[in-house]
C-alpha positions in Angstrom: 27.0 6.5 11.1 25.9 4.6 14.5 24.9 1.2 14.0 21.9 1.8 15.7 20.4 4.5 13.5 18.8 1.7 10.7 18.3 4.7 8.4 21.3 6.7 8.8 21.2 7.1 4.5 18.3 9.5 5.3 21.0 11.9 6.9 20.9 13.7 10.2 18.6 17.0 8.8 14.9 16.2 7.4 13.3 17.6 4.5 11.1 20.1 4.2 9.2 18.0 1.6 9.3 13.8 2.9 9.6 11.6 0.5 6.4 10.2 -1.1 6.3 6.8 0.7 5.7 8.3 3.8 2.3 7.3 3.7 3.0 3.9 3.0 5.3 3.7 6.1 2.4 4.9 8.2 0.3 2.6 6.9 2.7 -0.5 7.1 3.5 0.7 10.8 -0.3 0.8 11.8 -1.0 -2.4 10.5 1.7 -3.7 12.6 0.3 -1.9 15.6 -3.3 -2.9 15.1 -4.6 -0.3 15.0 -7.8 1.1 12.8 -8.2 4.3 10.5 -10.0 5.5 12.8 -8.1 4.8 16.2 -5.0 6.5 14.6 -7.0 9.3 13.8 -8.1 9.6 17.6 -4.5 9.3 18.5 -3.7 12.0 16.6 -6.8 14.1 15.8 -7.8 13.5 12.3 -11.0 11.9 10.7 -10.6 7.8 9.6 -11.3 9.5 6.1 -8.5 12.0 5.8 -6.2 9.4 7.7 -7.1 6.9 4.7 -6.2 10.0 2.3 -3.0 10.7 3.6 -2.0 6.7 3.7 -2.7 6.0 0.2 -1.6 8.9 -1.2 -4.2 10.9 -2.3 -3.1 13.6 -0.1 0.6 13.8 0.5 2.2 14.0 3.4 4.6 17.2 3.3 3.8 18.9 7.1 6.4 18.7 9.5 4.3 18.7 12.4 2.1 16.2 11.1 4.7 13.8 10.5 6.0 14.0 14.0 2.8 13.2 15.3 2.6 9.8 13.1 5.7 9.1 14.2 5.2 9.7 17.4 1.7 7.6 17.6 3.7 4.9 16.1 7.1 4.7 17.4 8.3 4.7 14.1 11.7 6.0 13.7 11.9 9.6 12.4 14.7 9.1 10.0 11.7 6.7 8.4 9.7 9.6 7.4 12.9 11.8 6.7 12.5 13.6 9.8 15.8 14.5 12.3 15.8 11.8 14.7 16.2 12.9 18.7 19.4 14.2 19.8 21.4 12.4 22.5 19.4 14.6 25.4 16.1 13.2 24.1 15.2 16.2 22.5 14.4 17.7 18.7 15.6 20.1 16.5 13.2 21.2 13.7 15.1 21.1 10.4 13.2 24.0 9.1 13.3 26.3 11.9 16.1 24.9 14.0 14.5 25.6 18.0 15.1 22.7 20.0 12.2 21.4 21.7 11.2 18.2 24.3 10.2 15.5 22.8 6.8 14.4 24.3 5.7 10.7 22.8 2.5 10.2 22.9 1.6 6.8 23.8 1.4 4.1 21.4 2.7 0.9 20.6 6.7 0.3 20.2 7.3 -0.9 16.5 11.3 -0.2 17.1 11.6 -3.9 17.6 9.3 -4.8 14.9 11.1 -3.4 12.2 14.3 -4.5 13.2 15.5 -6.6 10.0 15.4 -10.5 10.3 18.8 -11.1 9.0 20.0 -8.8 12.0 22.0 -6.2 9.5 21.5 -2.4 8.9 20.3 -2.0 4.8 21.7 1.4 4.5 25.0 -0.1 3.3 23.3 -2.2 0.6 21.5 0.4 -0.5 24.4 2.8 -0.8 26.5 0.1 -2.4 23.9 -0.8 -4.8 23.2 2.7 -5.9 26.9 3.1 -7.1 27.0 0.1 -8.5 23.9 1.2 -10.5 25.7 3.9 -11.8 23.6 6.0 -9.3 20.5 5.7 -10.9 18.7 2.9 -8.3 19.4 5.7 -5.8 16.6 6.9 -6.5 14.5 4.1 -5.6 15.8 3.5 -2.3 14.4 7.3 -0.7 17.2 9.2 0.0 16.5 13.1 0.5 15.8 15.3 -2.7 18.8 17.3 -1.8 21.1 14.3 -2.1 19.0 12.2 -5.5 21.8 11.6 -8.1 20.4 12.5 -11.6 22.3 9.7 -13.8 21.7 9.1 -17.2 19.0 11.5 -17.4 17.0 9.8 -15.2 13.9 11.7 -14.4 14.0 10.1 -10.5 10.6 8.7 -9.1 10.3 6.2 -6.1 9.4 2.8 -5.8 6.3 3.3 -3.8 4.5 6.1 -6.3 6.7 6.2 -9.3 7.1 9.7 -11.3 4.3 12.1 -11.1 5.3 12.8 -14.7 4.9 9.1 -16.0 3.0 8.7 -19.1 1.1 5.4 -19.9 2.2 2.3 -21.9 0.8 0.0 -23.8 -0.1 -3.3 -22.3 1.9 -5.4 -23.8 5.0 -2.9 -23.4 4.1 -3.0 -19.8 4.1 -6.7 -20.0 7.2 -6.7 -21.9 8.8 -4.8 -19.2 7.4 -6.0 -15.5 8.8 -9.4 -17.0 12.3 -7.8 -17.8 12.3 -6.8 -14.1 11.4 -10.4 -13.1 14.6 -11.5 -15.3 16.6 -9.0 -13.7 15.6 -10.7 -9.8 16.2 -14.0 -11.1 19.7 -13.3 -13.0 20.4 -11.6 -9.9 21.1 -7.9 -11.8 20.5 -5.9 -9.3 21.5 -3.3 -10.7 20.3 -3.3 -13.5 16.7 -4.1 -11.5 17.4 -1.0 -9.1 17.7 1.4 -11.9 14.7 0.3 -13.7 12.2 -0.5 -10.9 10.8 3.0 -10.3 10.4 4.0 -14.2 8.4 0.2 -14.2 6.3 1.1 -11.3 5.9 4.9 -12.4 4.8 4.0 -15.9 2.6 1.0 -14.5 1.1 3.3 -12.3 0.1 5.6 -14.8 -1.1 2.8 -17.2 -3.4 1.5 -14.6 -4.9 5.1 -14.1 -5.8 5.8 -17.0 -6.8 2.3 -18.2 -11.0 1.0 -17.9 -13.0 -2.1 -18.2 -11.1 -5.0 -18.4 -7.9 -3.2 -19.4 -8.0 -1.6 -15.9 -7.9 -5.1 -14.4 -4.9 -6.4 -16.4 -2.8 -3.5 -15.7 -3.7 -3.2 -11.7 -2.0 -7.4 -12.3 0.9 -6.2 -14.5 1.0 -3.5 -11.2 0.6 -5.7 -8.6 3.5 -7.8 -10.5 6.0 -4.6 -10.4 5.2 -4.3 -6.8 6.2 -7.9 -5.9 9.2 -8.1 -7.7 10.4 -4.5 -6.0 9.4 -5.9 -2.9 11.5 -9.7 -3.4 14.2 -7.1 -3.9 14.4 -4.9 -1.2 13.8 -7.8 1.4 17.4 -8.5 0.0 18.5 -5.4 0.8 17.1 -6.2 4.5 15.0 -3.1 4.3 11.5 -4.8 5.6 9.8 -1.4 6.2 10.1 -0.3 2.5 9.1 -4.6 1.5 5.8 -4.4 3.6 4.5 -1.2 2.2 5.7 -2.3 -1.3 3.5 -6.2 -0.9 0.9 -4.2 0.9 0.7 -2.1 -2.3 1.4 -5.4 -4.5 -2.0 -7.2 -2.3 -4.3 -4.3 -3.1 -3.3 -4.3 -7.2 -3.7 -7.3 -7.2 -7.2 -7.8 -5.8 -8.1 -5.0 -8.2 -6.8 -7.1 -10.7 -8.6 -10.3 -9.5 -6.3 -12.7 -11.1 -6.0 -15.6 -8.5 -2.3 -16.5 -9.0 -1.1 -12.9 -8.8 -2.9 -12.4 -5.9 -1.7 -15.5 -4.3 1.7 -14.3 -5.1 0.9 -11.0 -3.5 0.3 -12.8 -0.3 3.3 -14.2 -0.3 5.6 -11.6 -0.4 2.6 -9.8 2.3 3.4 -13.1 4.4 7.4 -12.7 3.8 7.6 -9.4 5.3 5.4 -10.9 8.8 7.7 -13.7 9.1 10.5 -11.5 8.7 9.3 -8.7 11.5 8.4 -11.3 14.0 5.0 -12.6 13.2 5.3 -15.9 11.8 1.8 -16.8 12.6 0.2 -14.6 11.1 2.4 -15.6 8.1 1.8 -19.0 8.5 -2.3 -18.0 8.6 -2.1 -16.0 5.5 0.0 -17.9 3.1 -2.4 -21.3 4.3 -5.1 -18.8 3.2 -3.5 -18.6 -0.2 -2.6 -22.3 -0.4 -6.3 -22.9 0.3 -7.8 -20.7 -2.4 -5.4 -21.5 -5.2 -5.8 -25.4 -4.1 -5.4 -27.5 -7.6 -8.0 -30.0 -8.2 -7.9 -32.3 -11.1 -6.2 -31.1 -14.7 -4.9 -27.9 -14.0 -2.5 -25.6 -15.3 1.4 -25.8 -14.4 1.7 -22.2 -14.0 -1.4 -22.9 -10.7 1.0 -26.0 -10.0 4.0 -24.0 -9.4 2.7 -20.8 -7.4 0.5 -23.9 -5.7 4.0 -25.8 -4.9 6.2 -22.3 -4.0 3.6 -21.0 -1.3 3.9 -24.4 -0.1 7.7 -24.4 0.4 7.5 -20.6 1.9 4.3 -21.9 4.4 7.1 -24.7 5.0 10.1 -22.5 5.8 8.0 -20.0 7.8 6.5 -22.8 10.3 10.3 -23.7 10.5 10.9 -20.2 11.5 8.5 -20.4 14.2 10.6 -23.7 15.4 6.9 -25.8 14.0 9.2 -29.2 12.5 5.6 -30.7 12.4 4.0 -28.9 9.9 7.7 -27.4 7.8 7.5 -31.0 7.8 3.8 -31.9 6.4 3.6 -28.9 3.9 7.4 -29.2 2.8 6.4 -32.7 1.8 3.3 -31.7 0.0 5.3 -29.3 -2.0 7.7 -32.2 -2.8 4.1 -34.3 -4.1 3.0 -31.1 -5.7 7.0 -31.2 -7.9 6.2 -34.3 -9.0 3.2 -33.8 -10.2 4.7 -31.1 -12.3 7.4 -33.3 -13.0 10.4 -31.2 -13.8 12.1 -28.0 -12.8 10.6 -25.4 -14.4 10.3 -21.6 -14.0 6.1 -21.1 -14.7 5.0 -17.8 -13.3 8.4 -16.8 -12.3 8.7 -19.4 -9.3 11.4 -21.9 -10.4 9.7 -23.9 -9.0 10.0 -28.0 -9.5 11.7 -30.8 -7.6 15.3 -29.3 -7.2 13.6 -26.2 -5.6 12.0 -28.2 -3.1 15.7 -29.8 -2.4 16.9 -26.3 -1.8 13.7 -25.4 0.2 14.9 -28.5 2.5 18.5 -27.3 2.9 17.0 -23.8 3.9 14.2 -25.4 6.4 17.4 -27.9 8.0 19.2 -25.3 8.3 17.2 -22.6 10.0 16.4 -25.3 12.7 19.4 -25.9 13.5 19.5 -29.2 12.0 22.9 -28.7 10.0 24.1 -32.2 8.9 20.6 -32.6 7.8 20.8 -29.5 5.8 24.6 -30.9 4.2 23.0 -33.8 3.6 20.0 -32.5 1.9 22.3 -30.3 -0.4 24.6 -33.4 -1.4 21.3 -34.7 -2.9 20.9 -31.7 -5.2 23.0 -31.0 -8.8 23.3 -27.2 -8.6 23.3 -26.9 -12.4 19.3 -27.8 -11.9 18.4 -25.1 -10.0 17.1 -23.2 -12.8 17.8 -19.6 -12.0 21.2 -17.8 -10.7 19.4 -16.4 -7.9 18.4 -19.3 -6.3 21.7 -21.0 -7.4 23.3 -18.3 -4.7 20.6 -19.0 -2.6 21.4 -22.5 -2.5 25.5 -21.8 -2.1 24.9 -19.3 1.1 22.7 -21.7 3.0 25.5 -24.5 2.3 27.7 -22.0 3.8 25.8 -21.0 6.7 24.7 -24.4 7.8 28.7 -25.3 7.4 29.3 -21.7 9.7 26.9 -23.1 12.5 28.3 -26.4 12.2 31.8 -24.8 12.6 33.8 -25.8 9.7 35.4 -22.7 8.3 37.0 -24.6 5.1 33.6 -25.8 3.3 32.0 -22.9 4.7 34.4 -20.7 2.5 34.3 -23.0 -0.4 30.8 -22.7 -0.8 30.9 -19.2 -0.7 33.1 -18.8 -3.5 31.1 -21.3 -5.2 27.9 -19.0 -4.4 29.6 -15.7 -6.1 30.7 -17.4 -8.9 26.5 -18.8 -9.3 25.6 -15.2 -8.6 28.0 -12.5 -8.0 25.3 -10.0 -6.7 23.7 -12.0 -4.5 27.0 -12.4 -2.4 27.7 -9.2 -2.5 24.3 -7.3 -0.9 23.3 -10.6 1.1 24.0 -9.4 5.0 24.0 -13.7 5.8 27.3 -12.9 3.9 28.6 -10.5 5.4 28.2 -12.0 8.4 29.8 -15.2 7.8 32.7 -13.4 6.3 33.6 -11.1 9.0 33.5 -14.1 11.9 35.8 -15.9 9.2 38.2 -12.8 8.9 37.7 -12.7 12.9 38.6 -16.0 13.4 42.2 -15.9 11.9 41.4 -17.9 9.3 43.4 -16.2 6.4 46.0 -19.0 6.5 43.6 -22.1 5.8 41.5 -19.7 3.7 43.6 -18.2 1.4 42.0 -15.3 -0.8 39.6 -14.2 2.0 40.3 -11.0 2.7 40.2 -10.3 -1.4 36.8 -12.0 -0.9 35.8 -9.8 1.8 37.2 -6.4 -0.3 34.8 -7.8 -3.5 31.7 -8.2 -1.5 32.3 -4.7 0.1 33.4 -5.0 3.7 34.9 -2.4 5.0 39.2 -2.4 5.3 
């Protein structure tokens, strides 16, 4: 597989029938262009209406020829719609016919660069390592061809995006039960476990919503909207920010069909994730100060609103950081420090972990991502790890220690903290491509002397020999 072929797990043929997603990829991607229903419908010569149809799938997309034309419209890759990508002369080969014809782009905007991943590394690897690890069952969720979907376990297959056609509804609370299993999962940083039962969650949630009414209708579009953000959290560690946006895109609507103010807010924030992450920290910036703004506490309030108050105020903090903005990382980060007091303890309401450690570990992140790497050491020496009260943001913590030690080239507490971040949280070591990264320019560097055990470090994250 050529590094430059970000979906290489798709294979080199296409399918006669693309995954289910495909929609929500063409959606995501005109979005990202701009564009409008029914400008995309110009560009390619359907109504706003049916254009709508085929992007939320009410009408799937199954037509070869159609699906080269979105892709075309929208520079989106073809292996993205499980279509054969160009040959080295520039041209196509039909996987259902096989004649070789010229490719002929119509003119649109170039998204290649858009949806090149922030952290710079290819997902197919973490996906295929995460499926076997999974015993093959999250294969499923990450949209590899039909032909190629392991059945495991007598897993009845599905995708993250639409679920299982054949899903049958749940009871609320069972629903409940469950979305907050898959949050557990994210937060023990199980990702296997997670990857084999996200798209029975999202298949049976799906179904629950569909057939619920009334007010039952607008719990389970929140329950929804909840599996959708925790599948998207996920698969932004897998580096796969197409697959993240349509996923918060799809966790945004729920959500405002649920109209429950913190989910929503949370929806935004994984919506605002995926823009920072593709090169728009801006707009991220815009949206989640959107979200601070209409979640704002005032007086006695709850400390579930306190926490999803306080996180969108560390991720509005990290993303102006991003976008090289010390000023306001520093105004909001220190709001969000106010906002931990206030709650007064680390606590994990609503799934955020959020409290005052958190915001320690938001300050490592923001130090470190400006460059400012003794700052970022000396933030961490500040923080008890043991506080941090989930595993996954234990690693979290560990890999920004180590990275801000890799810029600040010192190889030995750069390894150390590594270690110390797969023994916090094995998996997140191990599908993090930060990780990676630093591990290969360690095994580059001749280090193996002052570093003994790395190359048995880099075989148990899954380097290649």
């Amino acid at each position: 597989m050529r590094a430059e072929e970000p979906l290489g797990a798709m294979r080199a043929t296409a399918s006669p029938q693309p995954g289910p997603h495909a929609g929500a990829i063409v959606r995501a991607a005109r979005l990202a262009a701009g564009l409008t229903l029914a400008e995309l419908g110009q560009r390619c010569g359907y109504s706003a209406s049916q254009i709508s149809r085929y992007e939320r799938g009410i009408q799937r997309l199954t037509d070869i020829t159609l699906l080269r034309r979105f892709a075309e419209a929208l520079a989106i890759p073809p292996q993205y719609l499980g279509l054969t990508p160009p040959d080295s002369t520039g041209n196509r080969r039909h996987a259902d016919t096989g004649p070789i014809e010229p490719a002929m782009p119509i003119p649109g905007p170039n998204l290649n660069g858009k949806f090149r991943p922030e952290d710079g590394d290819d997902p197919v690897r973490r996906r295929e390592l995460l499926a076997r690890a999974a015993g093959l069952a999250g294969a499923v969720a990450f949209g590899l061809p039909p032909a190629t979907r392991p059945q495991a376990h007598g897993d009845p297959g599905g995708d993250l995006l639409y679920g299982s056609a054949n899903a049958e509804p749940v009871s609320l609370t069972a629903l409940r039960t469950t979305t907050a299993q898959a949050r557990g999962y994210f937060q023990t940083a199980r990702y296997e476990h997670l990857a084999a039962a996200l798209p029975r969650m999202i298949a049976a949630a799906t179904a629950t919503c569909d057939s619920a009414t009334g007010a039952e209708r607008a719990t389970a579009s929140a329950l929804l909207a909840e599996a959708y953000i925790v599948a998207a959290n996920f698969v932004v560690k897998l580096n796969d920010d197409p697959v993240a946006w349509a996923l918060a895109d799809r966790a945004l609507q729920a959500a405002q069909v649920g109209d429950d103010p913190l989910t929503t807010a949370d929806a935004r924030r994984a919506v605002a994730t995926v823009l920072r992450r593709t090169g728009r920290p801006t707009t991220a910036h815009e949206l989640l100060m959107t979200a601070i703004h209409d979640i704002e506490p005032a007086g006695r309030v709850s400390p579930e609103r306190l926490s999803v108050y306080g996180t969108l105020l560390e991720v509005a903090a990290y993303t102006a950081a991003v976008d090289g903005n010390r000023a306001a990382a520093s105004e909001l980060i220190g709001e969000a420090k106010t906002t931990a007091a206030r709650l007064g303890h680390d606590a994990n309401y609503r799934f955020t972990a959020f409290g005052p450690a958190n915001v320690t570990l938001y300050q490592v992140s923001i130090a470190q991502v400006l460059g400012d790497n003794g700052t970022a050491i000396e933030h961490a020496k500040t923080l008890r790890p043991t506080a941090i009260p989930t595993a996954e943001r234990q690693g979290r913590y560990w890999i920004d220690v180590a990275r801000a030690y890799h810029q600040w080239g010192k190889p030995e507490p750069c390894y150390r903290a590594l270690l110390a971040a797969e023994r916090a949280a094995p998996a997140e070591v191990r599908y993090r491509p930060p990780v990676h990264r630093i591990a290969e320019d360690l095994l580059r560097a001749s280090h193996r002397q002052s570093l003994p055990g790395l190359p048995a470090f880099a075989r148990r994250i899954g380097l290649p020999a």
